[in-house]
mmCIF file of the N, C-alpha and C atoms, coordinates in Angstrom:
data_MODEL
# 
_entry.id   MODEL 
# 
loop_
_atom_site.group_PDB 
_atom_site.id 
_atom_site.type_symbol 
_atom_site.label_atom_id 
_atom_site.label_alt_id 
_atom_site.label_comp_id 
_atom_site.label_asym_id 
_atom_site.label_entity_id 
_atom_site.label_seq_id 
_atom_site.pdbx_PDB_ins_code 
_atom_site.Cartn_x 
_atom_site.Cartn_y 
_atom_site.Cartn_z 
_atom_site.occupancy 
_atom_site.B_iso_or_equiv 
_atom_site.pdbx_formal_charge 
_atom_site.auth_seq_id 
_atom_site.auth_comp_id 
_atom_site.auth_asym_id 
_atom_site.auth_atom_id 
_atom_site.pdbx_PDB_model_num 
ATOM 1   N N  . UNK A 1 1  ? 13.523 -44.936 74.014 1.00 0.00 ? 1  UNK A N  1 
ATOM 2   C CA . UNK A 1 1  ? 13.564 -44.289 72.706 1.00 0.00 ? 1  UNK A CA 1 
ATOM 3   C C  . UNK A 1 1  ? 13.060 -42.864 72.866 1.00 0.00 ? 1  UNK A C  1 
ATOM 4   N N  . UNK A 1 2  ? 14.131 -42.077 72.333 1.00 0.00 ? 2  UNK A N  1 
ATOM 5   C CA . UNK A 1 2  ? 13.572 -40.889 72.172 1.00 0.00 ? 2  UNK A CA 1 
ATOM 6   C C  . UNK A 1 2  ? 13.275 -40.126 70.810 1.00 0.00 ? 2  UNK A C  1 
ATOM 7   N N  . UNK A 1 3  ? 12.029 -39.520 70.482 1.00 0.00 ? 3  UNK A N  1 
ATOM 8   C CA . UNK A 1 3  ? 11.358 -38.964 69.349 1.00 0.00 ? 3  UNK A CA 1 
ATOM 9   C C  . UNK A 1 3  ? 11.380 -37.955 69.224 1.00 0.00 ? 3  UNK A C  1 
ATOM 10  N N  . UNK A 1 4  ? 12.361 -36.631 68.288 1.00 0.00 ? 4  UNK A N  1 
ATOM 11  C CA . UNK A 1 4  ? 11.942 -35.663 68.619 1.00 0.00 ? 4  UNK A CA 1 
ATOM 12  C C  . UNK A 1 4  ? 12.647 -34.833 67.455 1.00 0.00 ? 4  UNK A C  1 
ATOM 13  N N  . UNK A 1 5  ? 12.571 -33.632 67.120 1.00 0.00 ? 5  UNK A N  1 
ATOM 14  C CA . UNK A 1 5  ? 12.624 -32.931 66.010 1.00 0.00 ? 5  UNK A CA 1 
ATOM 15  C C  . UNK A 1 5  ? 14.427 -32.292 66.277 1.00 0.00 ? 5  UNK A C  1 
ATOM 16  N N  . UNK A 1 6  ? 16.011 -32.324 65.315 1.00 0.00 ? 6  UNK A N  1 
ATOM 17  C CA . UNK A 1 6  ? 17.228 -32.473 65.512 1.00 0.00 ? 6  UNK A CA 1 
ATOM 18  C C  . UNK A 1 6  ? 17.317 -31.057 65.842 1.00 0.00 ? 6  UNK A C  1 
ATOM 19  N N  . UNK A 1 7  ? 16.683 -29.969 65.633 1.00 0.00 ? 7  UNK A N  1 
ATOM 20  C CA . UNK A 1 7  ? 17.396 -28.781 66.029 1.00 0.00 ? 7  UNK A CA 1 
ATOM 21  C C  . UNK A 1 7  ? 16.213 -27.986 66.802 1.00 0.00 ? 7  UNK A C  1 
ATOM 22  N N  . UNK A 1 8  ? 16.393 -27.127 67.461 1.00 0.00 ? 8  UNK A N  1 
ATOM 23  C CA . UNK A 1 8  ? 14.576 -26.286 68.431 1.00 0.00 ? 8  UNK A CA 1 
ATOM 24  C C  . UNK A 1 8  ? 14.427 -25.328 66.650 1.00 0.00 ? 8  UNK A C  1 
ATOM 25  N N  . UNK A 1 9  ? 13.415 -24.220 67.349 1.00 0.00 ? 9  UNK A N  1 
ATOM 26  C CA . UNK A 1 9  ? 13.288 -23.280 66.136 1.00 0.00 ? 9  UNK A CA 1 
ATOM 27  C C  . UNK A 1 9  ? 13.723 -22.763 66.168 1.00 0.00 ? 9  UNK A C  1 
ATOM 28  N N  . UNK A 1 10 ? 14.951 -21.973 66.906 1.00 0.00 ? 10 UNK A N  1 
ATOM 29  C CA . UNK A 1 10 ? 15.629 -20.963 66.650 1.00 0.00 ? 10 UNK A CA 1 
ATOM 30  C C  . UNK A 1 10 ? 16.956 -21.717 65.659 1.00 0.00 ? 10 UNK A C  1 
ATOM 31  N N  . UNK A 1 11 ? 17.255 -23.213 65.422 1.00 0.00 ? 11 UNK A N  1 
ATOM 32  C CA . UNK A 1 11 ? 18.268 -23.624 64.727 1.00 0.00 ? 11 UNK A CA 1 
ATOM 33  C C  . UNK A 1 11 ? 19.358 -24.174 66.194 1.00 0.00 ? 11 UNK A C  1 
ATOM 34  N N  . UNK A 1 12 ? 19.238 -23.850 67.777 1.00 0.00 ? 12 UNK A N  1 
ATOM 35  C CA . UNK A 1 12 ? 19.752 -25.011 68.333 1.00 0.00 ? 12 UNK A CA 1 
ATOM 36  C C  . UNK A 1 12 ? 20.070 -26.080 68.613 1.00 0.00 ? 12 UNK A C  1 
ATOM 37  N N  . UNK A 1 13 ? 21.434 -26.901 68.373 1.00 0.00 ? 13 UNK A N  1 
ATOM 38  C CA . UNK A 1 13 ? 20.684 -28.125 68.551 1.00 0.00 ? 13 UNK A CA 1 
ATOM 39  C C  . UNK A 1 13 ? 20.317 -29.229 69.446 1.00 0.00 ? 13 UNK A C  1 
ATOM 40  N N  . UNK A 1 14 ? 19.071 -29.867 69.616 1.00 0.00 ? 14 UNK A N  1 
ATOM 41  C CA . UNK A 1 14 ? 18.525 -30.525 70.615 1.00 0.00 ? 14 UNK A CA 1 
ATOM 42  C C  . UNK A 1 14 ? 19.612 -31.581 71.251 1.00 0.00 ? 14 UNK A C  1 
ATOM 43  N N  . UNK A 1 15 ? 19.969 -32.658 70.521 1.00 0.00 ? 15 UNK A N  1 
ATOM 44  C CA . UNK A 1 15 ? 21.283 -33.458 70.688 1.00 0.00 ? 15 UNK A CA 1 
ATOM 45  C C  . UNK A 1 15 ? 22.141 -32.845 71.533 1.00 0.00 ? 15 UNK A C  1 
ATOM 46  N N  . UNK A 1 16 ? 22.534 -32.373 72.676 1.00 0.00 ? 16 UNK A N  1 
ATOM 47  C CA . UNK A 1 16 ? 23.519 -31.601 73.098 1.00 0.00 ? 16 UNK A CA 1 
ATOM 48  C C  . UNK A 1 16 ? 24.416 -32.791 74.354 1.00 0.00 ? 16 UNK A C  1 
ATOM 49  N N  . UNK A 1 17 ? 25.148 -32.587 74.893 1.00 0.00 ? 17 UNK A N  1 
ATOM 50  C CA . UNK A 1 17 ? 26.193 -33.203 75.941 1.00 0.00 ? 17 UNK A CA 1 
ATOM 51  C C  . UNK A 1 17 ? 25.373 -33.563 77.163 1.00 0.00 ? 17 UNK A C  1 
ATOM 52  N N  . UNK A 1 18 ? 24.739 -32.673 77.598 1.00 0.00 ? 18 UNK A N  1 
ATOM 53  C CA . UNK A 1 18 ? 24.311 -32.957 78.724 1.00 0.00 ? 18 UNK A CA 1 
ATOM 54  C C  . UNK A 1 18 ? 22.980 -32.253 78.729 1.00 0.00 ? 18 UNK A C  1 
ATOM 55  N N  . UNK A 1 19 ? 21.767 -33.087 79.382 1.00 0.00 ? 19 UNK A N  1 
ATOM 56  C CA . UNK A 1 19 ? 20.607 -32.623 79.535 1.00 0.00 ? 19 UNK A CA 1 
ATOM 57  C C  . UNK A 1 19 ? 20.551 -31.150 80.711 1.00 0.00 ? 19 UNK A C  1 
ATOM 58  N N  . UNK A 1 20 ? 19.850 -29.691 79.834 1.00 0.00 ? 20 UNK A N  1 
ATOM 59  C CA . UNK A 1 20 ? 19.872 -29.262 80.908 1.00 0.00 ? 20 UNK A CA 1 
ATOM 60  C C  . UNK A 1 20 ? 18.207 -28.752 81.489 1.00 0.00 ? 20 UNK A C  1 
ATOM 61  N N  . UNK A 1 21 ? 17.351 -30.020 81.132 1.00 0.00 ? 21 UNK A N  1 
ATOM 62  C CA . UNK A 1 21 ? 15.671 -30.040 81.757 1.00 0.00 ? 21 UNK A CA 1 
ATOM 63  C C  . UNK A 1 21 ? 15.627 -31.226 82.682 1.00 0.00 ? 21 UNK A C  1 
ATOM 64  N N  . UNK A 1 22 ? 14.974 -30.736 83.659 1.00 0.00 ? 22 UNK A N  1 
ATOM 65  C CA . UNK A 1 22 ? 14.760 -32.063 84.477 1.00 0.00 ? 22 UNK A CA 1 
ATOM 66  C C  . UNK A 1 22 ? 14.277 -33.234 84.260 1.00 0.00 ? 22 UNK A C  1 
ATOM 67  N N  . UNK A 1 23 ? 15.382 -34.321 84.591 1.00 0.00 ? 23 UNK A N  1 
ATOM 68  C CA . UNK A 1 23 ? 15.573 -35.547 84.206 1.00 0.00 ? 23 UNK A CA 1 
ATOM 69  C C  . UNK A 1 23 ? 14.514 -35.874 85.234 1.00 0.00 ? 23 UNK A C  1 
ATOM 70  N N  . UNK A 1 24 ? 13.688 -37.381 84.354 1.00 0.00 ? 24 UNK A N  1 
ATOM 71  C CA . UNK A 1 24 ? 12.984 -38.187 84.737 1.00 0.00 ? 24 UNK A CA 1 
ATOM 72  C C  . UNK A 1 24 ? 13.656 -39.262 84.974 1.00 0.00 ? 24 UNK A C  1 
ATOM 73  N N  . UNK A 1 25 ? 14.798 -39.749 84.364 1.00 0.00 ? 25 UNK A N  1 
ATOM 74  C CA . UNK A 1 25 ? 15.397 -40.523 84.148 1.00 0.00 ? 25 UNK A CA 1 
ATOM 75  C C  . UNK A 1 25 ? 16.831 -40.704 83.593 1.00 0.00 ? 25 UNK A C  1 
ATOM 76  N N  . UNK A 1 26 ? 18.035 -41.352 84.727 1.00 0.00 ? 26 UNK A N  1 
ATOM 77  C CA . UNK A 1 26 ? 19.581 -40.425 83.621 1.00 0.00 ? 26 UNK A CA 1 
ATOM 78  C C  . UNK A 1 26 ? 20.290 -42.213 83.256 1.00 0.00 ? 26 UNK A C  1 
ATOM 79  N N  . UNK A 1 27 ? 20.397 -41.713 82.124 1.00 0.00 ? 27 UNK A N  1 
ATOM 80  C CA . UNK A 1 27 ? 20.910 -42.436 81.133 1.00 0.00 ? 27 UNK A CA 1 
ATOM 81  C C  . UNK A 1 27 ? 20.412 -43.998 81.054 1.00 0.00 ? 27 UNK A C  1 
ATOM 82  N N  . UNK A 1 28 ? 18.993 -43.733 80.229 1.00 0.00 ? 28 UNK A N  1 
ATOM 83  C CA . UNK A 1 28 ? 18.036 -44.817 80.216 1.00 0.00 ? 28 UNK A CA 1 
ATOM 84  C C  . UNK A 1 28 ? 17.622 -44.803 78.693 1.00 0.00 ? 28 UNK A C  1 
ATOM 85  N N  . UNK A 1 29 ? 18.389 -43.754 77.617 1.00 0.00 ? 29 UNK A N  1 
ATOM 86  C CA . UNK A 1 29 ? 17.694 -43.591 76.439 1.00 0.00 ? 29 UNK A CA 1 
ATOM 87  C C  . UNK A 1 29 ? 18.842 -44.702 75.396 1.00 0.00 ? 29 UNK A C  1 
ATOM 88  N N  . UNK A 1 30 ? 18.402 -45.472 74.711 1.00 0.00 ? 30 UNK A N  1 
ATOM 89  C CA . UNK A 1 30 ? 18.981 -46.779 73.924 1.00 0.00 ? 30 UNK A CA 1 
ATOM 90  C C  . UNK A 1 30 ? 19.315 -45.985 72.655 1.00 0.00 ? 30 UNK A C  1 
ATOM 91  N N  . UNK A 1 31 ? 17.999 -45.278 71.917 1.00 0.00 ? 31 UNK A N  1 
ATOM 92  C CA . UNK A 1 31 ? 17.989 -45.009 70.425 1.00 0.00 ? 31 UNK A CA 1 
ATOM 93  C C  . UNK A 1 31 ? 17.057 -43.241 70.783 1.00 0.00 ? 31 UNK A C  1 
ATOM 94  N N  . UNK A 1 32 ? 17.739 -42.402 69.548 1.00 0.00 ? 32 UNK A N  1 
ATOM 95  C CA . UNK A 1 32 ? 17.045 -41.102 69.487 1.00 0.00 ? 32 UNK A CA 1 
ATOM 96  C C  . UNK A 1 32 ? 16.985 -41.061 68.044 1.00 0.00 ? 32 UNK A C  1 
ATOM 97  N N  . UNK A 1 33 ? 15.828 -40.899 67.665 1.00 0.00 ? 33 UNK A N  1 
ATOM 98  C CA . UNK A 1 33 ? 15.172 -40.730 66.190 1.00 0.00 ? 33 UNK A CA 1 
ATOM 99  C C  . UNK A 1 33 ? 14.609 -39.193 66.128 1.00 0.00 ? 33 UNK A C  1 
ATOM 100 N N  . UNK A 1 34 ? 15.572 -38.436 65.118 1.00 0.00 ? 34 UNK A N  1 
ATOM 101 C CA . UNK A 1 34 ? 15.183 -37.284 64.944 1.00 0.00 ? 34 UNK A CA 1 
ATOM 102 C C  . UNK A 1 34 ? 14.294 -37.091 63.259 1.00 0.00 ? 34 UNK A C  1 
ATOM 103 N N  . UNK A 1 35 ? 14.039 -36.269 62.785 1.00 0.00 ? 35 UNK A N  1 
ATOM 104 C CA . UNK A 1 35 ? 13.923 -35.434 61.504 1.00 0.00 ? 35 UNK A CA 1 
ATOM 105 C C  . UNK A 1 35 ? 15.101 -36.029 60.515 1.00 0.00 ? 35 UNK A C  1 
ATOM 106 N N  . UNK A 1 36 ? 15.921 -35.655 61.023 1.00 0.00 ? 36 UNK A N  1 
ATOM 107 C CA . UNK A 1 36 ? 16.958 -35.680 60.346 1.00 0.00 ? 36 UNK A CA 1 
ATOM 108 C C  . UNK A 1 36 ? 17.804 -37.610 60.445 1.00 0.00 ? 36 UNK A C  1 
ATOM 109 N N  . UNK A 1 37 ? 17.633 -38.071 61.495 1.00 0.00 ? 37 UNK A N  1 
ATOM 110 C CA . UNK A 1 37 ? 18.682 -39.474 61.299 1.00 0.00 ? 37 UNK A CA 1 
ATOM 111 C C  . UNK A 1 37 ? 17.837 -40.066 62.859 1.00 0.00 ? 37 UNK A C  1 
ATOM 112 N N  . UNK A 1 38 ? 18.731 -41.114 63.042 1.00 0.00 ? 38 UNK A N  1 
ATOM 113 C CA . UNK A 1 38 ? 18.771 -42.241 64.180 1.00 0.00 ? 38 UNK A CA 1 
ATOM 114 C C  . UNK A 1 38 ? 19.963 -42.384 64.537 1.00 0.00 ? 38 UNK A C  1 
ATOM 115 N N  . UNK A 1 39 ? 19.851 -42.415 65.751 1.00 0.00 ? 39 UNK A N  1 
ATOM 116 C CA . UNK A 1 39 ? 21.162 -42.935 66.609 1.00 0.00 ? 39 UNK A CA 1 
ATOM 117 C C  . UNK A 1 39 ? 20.661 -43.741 67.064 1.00 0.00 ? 39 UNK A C  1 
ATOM 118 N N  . UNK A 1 40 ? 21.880 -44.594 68.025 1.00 0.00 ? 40 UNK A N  1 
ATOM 119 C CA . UNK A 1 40 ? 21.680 -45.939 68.853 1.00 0.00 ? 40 UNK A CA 1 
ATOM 120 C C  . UNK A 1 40 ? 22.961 -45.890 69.000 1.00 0.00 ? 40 UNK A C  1 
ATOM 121 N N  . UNK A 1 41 ? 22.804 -46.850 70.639 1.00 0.00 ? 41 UNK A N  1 
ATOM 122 C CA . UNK A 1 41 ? 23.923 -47.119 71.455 1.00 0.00 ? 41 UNK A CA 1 
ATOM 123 C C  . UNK A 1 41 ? 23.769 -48.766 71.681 1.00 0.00 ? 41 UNK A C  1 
ATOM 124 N N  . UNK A 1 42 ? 24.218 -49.968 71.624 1.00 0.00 ? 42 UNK A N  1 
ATOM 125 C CA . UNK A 1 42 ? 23.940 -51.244 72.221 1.00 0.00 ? 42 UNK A CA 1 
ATOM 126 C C  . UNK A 1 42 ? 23.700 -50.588 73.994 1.00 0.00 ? 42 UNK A C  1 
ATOM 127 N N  . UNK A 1 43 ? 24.077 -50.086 74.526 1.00 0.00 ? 43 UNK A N  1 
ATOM 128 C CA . UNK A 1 43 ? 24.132 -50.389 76.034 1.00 0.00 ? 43 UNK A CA 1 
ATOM 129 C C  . UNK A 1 43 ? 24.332 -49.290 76.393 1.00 0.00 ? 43 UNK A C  1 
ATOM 130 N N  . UNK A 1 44 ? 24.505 -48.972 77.826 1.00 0.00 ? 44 UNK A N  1 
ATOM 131 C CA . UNK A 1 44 ? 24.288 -47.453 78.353 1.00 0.00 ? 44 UNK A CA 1 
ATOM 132 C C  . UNK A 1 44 ? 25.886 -46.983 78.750 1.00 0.00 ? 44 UNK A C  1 
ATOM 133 N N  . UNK A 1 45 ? 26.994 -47.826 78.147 1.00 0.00 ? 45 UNK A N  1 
ATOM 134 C CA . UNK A 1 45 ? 28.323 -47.637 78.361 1.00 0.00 ? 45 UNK A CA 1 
ATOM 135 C C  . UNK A 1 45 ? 28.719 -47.198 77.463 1.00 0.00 ? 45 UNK A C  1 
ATOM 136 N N  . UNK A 1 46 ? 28.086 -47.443 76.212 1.00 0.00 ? 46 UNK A N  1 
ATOM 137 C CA . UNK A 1 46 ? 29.124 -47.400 74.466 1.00 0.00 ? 46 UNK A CA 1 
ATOM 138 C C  . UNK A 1 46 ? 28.454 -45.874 74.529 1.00 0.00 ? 46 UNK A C  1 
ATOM 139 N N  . UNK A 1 47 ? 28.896 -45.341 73.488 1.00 0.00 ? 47 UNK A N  1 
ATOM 140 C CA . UNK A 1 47 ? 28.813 -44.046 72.237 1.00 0.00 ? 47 UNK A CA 1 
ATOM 141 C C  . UNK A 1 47 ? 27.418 -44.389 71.922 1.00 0.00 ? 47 UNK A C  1 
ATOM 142 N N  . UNK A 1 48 ? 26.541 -43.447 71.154 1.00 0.00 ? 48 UNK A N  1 
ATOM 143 C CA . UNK A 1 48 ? 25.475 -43.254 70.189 1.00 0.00 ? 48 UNK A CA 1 
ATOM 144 C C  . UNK A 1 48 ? 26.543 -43.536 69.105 1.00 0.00 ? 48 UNK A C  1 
ATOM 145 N N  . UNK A 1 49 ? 25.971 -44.332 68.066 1.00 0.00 ? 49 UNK A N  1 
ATOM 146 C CA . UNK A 1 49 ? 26.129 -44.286 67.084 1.00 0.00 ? 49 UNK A CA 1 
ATOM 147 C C  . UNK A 1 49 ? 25.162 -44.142 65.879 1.00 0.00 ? 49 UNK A C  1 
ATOM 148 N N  . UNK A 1 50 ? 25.685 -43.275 64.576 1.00 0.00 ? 50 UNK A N  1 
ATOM 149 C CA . UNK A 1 50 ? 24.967 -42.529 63.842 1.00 0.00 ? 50 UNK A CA 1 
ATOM 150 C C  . UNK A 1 50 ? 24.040 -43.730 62.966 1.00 0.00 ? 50 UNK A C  1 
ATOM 151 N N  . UNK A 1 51 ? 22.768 -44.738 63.111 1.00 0.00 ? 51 UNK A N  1 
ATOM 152 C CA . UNK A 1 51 ? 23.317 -45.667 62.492 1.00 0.00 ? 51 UNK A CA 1 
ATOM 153 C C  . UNK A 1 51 ? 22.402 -45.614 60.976 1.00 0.00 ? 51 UNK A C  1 
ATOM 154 N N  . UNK A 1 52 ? 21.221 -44.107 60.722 1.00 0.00 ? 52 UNK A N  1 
ATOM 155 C CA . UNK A 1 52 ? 20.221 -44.080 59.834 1.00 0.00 ? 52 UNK A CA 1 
ATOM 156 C C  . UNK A 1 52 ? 20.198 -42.474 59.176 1.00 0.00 ? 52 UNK A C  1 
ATOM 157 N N  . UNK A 1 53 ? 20.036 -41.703 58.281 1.00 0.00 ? 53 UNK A N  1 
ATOM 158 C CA . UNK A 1 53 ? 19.943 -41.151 57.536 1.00 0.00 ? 53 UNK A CA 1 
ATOM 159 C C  . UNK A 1 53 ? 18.777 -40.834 57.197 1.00 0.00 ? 53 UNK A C  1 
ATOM 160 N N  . UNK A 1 54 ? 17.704 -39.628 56.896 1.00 0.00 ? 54 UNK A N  1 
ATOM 161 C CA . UNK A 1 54 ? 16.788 -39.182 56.291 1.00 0.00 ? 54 UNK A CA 1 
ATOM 162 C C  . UNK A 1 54 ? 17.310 -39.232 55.398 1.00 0.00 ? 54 UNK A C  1 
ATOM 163 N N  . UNK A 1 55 ? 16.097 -39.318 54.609 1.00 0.00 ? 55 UNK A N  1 
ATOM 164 C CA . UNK A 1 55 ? 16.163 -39.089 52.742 1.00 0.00 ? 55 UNK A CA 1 
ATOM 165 C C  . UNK A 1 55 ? 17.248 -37.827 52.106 1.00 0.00 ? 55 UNK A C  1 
ATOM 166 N N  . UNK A 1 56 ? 17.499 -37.709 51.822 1.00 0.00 ? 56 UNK A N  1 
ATOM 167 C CA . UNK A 1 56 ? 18.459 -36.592 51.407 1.00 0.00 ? 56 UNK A CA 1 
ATOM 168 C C  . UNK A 1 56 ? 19.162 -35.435 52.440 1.00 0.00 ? 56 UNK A C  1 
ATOM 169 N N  . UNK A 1 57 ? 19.148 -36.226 53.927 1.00 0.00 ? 57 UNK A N  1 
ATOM 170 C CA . UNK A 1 57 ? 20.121 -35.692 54.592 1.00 0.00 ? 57 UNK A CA 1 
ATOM 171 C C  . UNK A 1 57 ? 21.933 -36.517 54.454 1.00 0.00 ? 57 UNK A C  1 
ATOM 172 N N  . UNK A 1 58 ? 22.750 -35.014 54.903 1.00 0.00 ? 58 UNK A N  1 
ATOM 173 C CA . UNK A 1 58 ? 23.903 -35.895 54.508 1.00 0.00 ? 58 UNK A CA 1 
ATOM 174 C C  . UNK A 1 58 ? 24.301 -35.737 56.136 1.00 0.00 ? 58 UNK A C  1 
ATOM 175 N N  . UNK A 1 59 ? 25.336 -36.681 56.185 1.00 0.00 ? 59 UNK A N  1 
ATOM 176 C CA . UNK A 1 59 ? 26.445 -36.702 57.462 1.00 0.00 ? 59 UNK A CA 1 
ATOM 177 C C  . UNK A 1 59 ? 27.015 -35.324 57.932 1.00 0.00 ? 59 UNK A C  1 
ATOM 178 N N  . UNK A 1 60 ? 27.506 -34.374 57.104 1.00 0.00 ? 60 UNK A N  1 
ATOM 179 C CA . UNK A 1 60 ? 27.689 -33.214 57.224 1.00 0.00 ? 60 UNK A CA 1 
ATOM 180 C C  . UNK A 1 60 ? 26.130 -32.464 58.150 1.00 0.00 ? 60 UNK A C  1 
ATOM 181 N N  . UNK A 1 61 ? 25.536 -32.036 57.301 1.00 0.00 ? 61 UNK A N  1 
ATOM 182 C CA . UNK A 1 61 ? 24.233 -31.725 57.964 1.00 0.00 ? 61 UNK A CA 1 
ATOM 183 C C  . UNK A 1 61 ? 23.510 -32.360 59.279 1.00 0.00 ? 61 UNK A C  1 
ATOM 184 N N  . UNK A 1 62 ? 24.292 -33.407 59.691 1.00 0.00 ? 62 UNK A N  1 
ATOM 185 C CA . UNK A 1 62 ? 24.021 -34.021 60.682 1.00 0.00 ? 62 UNK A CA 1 
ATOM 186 C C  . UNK A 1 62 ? 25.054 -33.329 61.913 1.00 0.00 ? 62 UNK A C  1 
ATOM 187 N N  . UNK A 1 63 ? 26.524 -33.654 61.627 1.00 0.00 ? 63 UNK A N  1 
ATOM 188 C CA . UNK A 1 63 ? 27.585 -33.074 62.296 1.00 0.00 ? 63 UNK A CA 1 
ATOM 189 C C  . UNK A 1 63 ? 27.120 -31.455 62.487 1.00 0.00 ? 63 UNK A C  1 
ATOM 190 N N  . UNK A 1 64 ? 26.736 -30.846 61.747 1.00 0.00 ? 64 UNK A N  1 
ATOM 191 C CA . UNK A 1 64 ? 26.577 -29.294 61.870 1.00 0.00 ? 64 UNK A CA 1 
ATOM 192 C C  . UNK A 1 64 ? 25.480 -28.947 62.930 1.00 0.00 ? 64 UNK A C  1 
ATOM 193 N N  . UNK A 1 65 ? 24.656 -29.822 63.141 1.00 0.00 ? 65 UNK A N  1 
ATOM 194 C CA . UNK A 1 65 ? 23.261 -29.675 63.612 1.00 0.00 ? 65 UNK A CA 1 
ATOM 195 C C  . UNK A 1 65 ? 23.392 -30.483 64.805 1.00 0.00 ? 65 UNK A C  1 
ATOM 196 N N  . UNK A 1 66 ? 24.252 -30.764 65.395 1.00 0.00 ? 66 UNK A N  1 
ATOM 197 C CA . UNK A 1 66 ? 24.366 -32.236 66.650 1.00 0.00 ? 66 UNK A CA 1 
ATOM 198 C C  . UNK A 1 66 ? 25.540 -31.261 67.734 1.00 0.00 ? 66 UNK A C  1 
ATOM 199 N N  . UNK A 1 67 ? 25.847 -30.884 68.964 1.00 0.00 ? 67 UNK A N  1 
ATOM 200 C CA . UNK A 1 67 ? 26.735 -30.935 69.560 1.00 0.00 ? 67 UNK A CA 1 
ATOM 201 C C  . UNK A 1 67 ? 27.556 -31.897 70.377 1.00 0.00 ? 67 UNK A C  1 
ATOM 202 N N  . UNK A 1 68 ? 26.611 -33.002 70.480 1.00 0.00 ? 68 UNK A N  1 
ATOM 203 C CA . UNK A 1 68 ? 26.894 -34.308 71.590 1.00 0.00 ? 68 UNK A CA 1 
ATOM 204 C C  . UNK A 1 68 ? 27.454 -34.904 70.592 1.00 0.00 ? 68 UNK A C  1 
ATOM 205 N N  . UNK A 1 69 ? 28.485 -35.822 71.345 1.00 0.00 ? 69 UNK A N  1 
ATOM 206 C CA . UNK A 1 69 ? 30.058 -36.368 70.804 1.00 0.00 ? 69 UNK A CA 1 
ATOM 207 C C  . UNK A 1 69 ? 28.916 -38.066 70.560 1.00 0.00 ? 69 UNK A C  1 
ATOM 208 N N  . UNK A 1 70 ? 29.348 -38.256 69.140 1.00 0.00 ? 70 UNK A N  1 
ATOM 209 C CA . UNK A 1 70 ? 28.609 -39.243 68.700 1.00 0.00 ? 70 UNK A CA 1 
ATOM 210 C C  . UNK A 1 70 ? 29.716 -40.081 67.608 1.00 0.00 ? 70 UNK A C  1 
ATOM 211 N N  . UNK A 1 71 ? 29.551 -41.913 67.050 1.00 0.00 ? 71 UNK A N  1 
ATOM 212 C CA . UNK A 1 71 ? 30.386 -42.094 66.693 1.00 0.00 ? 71 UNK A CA 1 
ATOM 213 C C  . UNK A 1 71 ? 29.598 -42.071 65.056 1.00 0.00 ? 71 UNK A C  1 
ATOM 214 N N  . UNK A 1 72 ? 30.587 -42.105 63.501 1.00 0.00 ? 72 UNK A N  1 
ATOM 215 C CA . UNK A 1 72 ? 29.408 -42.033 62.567 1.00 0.00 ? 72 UNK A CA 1 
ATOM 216 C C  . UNK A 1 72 ? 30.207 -43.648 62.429 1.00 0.00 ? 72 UNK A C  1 
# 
């Protein structure tokens, strides 16, 4: 599980395609819980899928703020 805030401060966003900080570990993360929503994958083969929502975030605001290919 990863914990961590959906965009840096300049408005980048963290979610991206491919990690580019040195990995401790590659492709071991199940669920990423941001600010903004939750993802989850069953297994390390499938998609993230979009599967939780903050309080008055919408799907849009999610898509705008995410670059990594995710399913909603």
């Amino acid at each position: 599980i990863v914990v961590m805030e959906h965009a840096s401060k300049n408005g980048d966003p963290k979610f991206i395609p491919e990690c580019t900080l040195p990995l401790t570990g590659q492709n071991v993360v199940d669920m990423i819980i941001t600010d903004l929503c939750v993802f989850h994958r069953p297994d390390h083969d499938s998609a993230f899928k979009l599967i939780e929502l903050a309080p008055d975030v919408t799907r849009e605001q999610v898509r705008d703020k995410t670059s990594a290919q995710y399913e909603e």
